[in-house]
C-alpha positions in Angstrom: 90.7 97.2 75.1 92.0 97.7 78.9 91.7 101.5 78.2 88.1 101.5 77.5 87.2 99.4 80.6 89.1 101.9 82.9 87.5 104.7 80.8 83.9 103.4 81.8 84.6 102.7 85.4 86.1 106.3 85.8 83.0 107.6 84.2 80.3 105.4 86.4 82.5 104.6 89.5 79.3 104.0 91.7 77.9 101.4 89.0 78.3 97.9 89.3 78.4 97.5 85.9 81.3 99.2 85.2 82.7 97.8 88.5 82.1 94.0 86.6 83.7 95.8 83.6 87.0 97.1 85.4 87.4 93.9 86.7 87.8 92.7 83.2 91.4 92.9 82.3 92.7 91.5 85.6 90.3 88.3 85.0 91.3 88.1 81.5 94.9 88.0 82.2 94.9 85.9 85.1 92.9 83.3 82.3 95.8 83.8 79.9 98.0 82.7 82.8 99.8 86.6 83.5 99.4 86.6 87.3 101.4 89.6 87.5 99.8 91.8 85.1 96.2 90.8 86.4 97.7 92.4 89.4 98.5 95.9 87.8 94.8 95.8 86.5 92.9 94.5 90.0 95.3 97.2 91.7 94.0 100.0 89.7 90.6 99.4 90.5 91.5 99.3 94.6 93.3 102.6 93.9 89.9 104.4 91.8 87.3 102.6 93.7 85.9 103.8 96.8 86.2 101.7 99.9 82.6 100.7 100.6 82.1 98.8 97.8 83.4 95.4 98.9 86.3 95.2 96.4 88.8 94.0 98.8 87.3 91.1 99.1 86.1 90.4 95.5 89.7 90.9 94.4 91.2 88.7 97.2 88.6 86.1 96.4 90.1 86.4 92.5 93.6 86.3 93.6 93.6 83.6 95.9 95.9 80.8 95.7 98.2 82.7 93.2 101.3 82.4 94.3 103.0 85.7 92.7 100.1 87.8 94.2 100.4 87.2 98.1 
């Protein structure tokens, strides 16, 4: 399932909807309570995405407070 999120964001980088999709699999396993591996996910995105699209931010705002993320 992870695979086909990252498959559409590298396919429409520029479009918000497949930025809301990449996001995916880091918000799904930071519900399941797998901190770390949401990190793996949210990381990938700041490594594919280009700068100017605020995802800093949106993934700080996702990770704050967990503790095995700062």
């Amino acid at each position: 399932m992870e695979w086909g999120y990252q498959t559409v964001f590298e396919r429409y980088p520029e479009d918000r909807g497949a930025l809301y999709a990449a996001m995916q699999p880091g918000e799904m396993n930071l519900a399941r309570g797998r901190p770390v591996t949401a990190c793996v996910y949210l990381n990938w995105i700041l490594d594919h995405a280009e700068d100017n699209m605020g995802l800093v931010a949106a993934v700080g705002r996702r990770l704050e407070g967990k503790e095995v993320c700062q």
